[in-house]
KEKE-3310 file (N, C-alpha, C; in steps of 0.2 Angstrom, whole numbers, plus 5000, padded with zeros to 4 digits):
npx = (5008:5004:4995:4995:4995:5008:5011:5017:5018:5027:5035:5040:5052:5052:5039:5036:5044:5035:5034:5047:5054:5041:5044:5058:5055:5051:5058:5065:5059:5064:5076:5070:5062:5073:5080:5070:5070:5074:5075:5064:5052:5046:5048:5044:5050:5054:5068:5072:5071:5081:5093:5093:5104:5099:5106:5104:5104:5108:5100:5097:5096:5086:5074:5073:5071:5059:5049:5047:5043:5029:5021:5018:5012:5000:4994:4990:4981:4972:4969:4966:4955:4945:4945:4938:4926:4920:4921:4911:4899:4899:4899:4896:4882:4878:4879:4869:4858:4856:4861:4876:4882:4883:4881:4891:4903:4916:4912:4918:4912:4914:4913:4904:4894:4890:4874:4860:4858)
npy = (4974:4986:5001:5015:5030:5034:5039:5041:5054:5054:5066:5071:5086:5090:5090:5087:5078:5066:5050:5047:5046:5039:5028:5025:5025:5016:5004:5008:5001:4989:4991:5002:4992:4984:4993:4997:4985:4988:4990:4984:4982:4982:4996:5012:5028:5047:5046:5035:5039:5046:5041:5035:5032:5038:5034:5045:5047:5060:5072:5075:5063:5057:5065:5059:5048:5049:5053:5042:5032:5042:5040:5026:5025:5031:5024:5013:5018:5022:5009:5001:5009:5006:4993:4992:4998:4988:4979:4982:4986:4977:4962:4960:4964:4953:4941:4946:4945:4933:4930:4924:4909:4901:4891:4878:4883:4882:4887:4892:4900:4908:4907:4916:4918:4908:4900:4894:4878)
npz = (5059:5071:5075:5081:5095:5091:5074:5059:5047:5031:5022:5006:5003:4990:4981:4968:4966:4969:4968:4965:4979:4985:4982:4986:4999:5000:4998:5011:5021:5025:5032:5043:5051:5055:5064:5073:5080:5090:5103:5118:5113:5097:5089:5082:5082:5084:5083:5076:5062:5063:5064:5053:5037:5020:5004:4991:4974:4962:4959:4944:4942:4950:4946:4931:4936:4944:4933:4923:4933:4935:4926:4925:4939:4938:4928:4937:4946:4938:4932:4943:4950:4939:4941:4954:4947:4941:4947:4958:4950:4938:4943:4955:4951:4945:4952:4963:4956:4951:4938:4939:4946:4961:4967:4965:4970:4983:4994:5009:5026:5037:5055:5064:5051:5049:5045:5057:5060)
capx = (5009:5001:4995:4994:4996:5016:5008:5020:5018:5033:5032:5045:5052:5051:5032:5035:5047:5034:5034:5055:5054:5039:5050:5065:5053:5046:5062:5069:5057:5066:5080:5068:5060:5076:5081:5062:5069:5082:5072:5060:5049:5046:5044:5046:5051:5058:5075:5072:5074:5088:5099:5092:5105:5097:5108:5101:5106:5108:5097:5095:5092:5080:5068:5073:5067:5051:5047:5050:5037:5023:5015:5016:5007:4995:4991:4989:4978:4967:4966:4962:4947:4942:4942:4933:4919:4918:4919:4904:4895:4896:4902:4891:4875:4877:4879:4863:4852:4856:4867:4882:4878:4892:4880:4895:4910:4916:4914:4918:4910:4917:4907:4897:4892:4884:4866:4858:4854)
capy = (4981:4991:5009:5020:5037:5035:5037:5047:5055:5055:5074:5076:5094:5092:5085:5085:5069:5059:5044:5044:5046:5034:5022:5025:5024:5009:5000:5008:4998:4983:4995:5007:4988:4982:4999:4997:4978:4988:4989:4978:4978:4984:5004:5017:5033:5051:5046:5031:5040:5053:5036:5029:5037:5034:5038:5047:5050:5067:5077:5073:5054:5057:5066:5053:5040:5048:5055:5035:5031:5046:5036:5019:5026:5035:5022:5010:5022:5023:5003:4998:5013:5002:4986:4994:4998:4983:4974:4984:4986:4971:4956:4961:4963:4948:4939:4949:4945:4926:4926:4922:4904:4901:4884:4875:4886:4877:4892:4891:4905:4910:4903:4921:4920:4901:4898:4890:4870)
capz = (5060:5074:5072:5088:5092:5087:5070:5057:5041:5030:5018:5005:5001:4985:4980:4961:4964:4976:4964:4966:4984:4989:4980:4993:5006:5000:4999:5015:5026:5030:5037:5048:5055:5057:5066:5079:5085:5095:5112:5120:5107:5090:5092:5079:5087:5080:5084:5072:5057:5062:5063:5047:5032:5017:4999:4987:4969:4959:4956:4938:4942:4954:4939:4928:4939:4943:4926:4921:4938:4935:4920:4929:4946:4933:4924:4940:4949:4934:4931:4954:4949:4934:4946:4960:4945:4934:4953:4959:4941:4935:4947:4960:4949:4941:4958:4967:4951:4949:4931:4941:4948:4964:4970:4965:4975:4989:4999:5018:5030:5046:5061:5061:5044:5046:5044:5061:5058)
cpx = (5003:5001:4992:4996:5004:5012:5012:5021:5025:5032:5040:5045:5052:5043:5031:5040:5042:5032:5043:5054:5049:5040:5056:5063:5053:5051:5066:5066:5060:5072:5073:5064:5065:5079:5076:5064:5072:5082:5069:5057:5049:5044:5048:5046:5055:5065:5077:5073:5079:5094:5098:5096:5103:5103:5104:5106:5106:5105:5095:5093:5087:5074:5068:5068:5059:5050:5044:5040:5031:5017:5013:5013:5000:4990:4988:4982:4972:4963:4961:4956:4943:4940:4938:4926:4919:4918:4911:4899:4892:4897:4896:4884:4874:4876:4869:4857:4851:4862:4871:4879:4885:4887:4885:4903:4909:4918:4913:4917:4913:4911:4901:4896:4887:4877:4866:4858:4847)
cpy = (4984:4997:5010:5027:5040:5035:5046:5050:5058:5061:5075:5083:5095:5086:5083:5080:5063:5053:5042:5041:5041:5028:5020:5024:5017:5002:5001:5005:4994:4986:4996:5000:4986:4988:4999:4991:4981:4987:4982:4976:4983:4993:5007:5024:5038:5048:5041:5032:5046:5046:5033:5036:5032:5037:5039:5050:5057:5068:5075:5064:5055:5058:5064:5048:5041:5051:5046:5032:5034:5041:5030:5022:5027:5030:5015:5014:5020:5016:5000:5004:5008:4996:4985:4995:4993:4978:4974:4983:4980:4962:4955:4961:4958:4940:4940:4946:4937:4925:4924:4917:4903:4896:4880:4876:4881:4882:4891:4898:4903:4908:4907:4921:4912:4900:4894:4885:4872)
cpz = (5065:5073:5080:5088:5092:5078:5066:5048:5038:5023:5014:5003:4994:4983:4971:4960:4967:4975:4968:4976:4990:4990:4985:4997:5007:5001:5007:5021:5028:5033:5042:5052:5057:5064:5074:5081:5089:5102:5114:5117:5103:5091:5088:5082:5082:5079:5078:5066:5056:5062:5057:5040:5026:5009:4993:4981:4968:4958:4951:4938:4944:4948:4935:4930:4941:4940:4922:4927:4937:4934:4923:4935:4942:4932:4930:4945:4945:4933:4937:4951:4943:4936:4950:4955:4944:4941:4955:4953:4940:4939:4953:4959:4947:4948:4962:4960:4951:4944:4935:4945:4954:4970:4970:4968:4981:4994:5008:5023:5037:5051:5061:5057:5046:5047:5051:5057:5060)
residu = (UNK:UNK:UNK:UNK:UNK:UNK:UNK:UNK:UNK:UNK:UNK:UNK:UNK:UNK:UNK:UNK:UNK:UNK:UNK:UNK:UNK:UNK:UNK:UNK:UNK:UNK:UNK:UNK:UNK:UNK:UNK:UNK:UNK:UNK:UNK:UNK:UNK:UNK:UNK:UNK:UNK:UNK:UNK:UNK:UNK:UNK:UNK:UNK:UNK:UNK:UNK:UNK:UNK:UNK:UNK:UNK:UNK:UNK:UNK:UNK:UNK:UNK:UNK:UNK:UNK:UNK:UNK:UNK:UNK:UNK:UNK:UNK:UNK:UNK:UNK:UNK:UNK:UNK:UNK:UNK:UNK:UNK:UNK:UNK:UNK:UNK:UNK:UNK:UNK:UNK:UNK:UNK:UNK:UNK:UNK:UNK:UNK:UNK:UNK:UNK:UNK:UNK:UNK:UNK:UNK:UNK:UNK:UNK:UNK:UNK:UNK:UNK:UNK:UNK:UNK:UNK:UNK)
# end
């Protein structure tokens, strides 16, 4: 995916479902690229989502489904911040100090990264 100044921010009118709704986005994607082969090449354009109908449940599903979703975003939020420390904290100090020993990885550096001979 290329990003350029067609770059478009999707807002729903209701912000206390934006779990149910990120969900629909998330699934509506292989629509809205199928929708951008249409031309020459691959281009999302406003026009592109006034063709795209998407269905939506009732009212009472929809807050169902993100009441159900809230806690799981919640609680995924909370863990990727737990990873990002205990990455930095402790993987990285244990690394930079020595404890962590990675003589024996069989790590392959990119051409910029290799040491002169």
């Amino acid at each position: 995916m290329a990003i350029n100044q067609s770059c478009y921010a999707l807002v729903p009118k209701f912000s206390q479902k934006i779990y149910f709704f990120y969900l629909a986005m998330l699934n509506a994607i292989t629509v809205v690229k199928g929708v951008s082969k249409s031309g020459g090449f691959d281009n999302i354009i406003v026009d592109t989502f006034k063709i795209i109908s998407i269905c939506l449940p009732g009212e009472c599903l929809i807050r169902k489904s993100n009441d159900i979703a809230q806690p799981i975003f919640e609680k995924l939020e909370v863990l990727l911040s737990a990873n990002a420390t205990l990455t930095r904290d402790l993987l990285l100090m244990r690394l930079i100090s020595g404890k962590l020993s990675v003589e024996d990885l069989d790590i392959q550096f990119p051409p910029s990264m290799r040491e002169e001979a």
